[in-house]
C-alpha positions in Angstrom: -17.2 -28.2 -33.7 -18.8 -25.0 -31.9 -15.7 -22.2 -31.4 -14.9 -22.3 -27.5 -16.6 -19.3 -26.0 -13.8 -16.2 -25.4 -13.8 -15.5 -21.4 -14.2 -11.8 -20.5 -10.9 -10.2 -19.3 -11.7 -9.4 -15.5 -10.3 -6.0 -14.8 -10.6 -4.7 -11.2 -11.7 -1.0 -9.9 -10.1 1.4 -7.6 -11.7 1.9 -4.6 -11.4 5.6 -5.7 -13.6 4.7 -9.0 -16.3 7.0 -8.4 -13.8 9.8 -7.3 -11.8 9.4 -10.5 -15.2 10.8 -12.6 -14.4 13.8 -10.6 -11.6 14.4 -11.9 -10.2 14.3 -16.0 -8.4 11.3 -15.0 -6.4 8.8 -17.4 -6.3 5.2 -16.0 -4.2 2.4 -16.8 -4.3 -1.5 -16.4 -1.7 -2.8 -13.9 -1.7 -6.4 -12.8 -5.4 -6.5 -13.8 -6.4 -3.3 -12.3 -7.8 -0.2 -14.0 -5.8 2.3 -11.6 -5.0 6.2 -12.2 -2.2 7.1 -14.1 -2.8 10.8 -13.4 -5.3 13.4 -12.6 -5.4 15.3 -15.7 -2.6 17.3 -14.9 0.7 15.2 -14.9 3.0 18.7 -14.7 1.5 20.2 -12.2 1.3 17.1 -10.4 5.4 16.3 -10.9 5.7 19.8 -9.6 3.7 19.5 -6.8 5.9 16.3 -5.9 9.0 18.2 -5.6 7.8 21.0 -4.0 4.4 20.4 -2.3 2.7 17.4 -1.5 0.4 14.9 -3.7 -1.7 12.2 -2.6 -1.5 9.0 -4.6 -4.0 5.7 -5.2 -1.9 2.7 -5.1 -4.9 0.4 -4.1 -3.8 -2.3 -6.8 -1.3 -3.4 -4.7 -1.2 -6.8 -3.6 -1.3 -7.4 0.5 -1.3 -10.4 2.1 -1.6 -11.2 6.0 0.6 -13.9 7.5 -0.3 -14.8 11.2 0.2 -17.8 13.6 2.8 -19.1 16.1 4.9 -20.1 13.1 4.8 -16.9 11.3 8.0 -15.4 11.6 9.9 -19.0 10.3 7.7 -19.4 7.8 8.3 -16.3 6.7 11.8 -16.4 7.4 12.5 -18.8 5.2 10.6 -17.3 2.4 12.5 -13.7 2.9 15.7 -14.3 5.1 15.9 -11.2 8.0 11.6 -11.4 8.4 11.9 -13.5 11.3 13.8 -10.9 13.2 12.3 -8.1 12.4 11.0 -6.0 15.7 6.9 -5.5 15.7 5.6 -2.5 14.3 8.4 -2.3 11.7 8.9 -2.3 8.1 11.6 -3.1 5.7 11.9 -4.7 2.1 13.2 -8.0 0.6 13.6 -7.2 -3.0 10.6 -6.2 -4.5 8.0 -7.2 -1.2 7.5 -4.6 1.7 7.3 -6.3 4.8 5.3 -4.8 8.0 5.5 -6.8 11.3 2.2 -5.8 12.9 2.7 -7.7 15.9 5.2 -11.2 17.4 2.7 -13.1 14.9 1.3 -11.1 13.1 2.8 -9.4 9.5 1.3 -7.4 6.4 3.2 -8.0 3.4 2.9 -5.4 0.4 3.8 -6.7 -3.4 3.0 -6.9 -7.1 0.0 -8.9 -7.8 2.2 -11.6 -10.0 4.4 -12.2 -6.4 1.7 -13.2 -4.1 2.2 -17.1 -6.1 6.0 -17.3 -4.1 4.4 -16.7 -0.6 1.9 -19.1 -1.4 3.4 -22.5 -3.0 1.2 -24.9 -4.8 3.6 -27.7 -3.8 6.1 -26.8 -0.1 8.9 -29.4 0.3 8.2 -31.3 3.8 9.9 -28.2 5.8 8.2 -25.6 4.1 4.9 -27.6 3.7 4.9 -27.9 7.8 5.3 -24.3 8.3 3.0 -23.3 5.6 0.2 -25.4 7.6 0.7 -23.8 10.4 0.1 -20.5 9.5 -2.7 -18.7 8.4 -2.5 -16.7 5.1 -5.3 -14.2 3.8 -5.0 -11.9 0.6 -6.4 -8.6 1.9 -5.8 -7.0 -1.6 -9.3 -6.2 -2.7 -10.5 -5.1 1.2 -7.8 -2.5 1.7 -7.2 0.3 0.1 -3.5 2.1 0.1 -2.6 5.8 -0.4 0.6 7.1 -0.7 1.3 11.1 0.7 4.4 12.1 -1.1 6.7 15.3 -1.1 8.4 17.8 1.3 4.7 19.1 2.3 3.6 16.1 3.1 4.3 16.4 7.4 1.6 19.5 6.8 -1.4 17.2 5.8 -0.5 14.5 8.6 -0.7 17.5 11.0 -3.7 18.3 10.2 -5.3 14.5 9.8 -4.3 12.9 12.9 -4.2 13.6 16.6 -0.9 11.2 17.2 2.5 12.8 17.3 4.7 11.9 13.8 7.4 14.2 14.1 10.2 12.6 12.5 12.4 12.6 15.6 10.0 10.2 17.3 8.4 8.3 14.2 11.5 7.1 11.9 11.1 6.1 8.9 11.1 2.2 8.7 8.0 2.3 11.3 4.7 1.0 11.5 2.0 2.6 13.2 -2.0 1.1 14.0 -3.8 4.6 14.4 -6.6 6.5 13.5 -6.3 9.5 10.6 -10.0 11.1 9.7 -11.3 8.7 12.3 -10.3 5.9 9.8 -8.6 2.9 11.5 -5.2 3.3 9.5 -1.9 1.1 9.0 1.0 3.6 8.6 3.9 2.9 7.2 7.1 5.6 7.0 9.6 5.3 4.7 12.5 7.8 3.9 9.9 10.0 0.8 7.1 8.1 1.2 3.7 7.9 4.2 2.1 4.5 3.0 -1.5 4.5 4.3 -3.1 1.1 4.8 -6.8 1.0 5.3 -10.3 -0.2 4.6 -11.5 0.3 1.2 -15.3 1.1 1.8 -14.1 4.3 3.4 -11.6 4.9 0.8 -13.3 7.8 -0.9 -14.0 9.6 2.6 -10.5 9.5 3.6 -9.3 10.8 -0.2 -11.9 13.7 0.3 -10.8 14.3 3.9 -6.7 14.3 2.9 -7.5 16.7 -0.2 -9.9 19.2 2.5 -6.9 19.6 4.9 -4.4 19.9 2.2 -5.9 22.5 0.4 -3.1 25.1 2.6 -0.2 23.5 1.3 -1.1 22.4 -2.0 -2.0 18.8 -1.5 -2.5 17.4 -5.5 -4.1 14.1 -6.2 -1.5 12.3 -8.6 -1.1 8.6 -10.1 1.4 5.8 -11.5 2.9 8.4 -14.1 4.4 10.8 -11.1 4.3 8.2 -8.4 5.1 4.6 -9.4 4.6 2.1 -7.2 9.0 1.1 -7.8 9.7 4.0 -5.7 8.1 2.4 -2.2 11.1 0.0 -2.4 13.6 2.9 -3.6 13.4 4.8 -0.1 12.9 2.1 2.6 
């Protein structure tokens, strides 16, 4: 008998690949992704967390739509407290961020291993209904996802967008739709953490655009070693 043939390991890029040969960056595989552990400079980057501001790639994350007239009970049954959630909020049921876009419409946020719960091979006959009446699309290799992190981090929203964020009228837990570098946006605010959502063939002209403006306050680019993805469900 011939020896079956040994299938190549698929291992999927950063939207920020051709950025990374920019920079002295060491990579990593995470749920089948080659994504930036850091930038070549992990102490300085740690520093910069705690006392500026550093901009991190967590495009490997997994994010799935959810929309349709039964979206919030299918949902709710999935991740009990989704269904009455207000739109353009977020909040997190265990390890999956949930962002309710609009009455039908949500965005949810994961590890690439826990998109298989929201989608089930085989529903029982309540679940199955539901599930058939939504409409379900894995987004994860079309968006792109930065994270701004650090005390600095207000700065280089200042400078990026013309909508008001000040903390007293954007609180963390909300969602925004806007524009930041002229780059349709989802924004997510969390207690430590400004989650940007956004298409991924203008990921490397947003990344250039957020480093430009935060040149003034230190603005560091930084990966998985400083900024692991654990700590977006640490501060929600």
């Amino acid at each position: 008998m011939f020896p079956q043939p040994v299938m190549p390991t698929l291992i999927k890029s950063s939207p920020l690949a051709a950025v990374y040969r920019r920079y002295p960056v060491q990579t990593v595989l995470d749920s089948g992704w080659q994504i930036a552990e850091h930038f070549g400079q992990l102490q300085r980057e740690r520093q910069q967390l705690v006392s500026g501001a550093v901009l991190a790639d967590w495009s490997h994350l997994s994010k799935l739509s959810v929309s349709g007239r039964e979206a919030a009970r299918y949902l709710e049954s999935l991740l009990p407290g989704a269904g009455t959630m207000a739109p353009l909020s977020g909040r997190v049921a265990g390890s999956i961020v949930i962002l309710r876009l609009t009455v039908n419409d949500y965005l949810l946020l994961c590890q690439a291993a826990q998109n298989t719960q929201l989608l089930p091979s085989e529903p029982d006959a309540v679940l199955g209904t539901l599930y058939r009446a939504v409409n379900i699309i894995d987004h994860s290799g079309a968006l792109g996802c930065f994270v701004l992190a650090g005390p600095r981090r207000d700065n280089v929203l200042e400078r990026s967008t013309a909508v008001d964020l000040r903390r007293d009228r954007v609180a963390a837990g909300a969602v925004l739709q806007t524009s930041i570098h002229t780059v349709r946006c989802t924004l997510y605010r969390t207690e430590a953490l400004e989650v940007i959502l956004h298409p991924r063939s203008l990921s490397e002209s947003l990344f250039d655009a957020l480093m430009d403006v935060g040149v003034g306050v230190g603005l560091m680019p930084t990966g998985l070693a400083t900024l692991p993805v654990a700590e977006l469900t640490c501060h929600c």
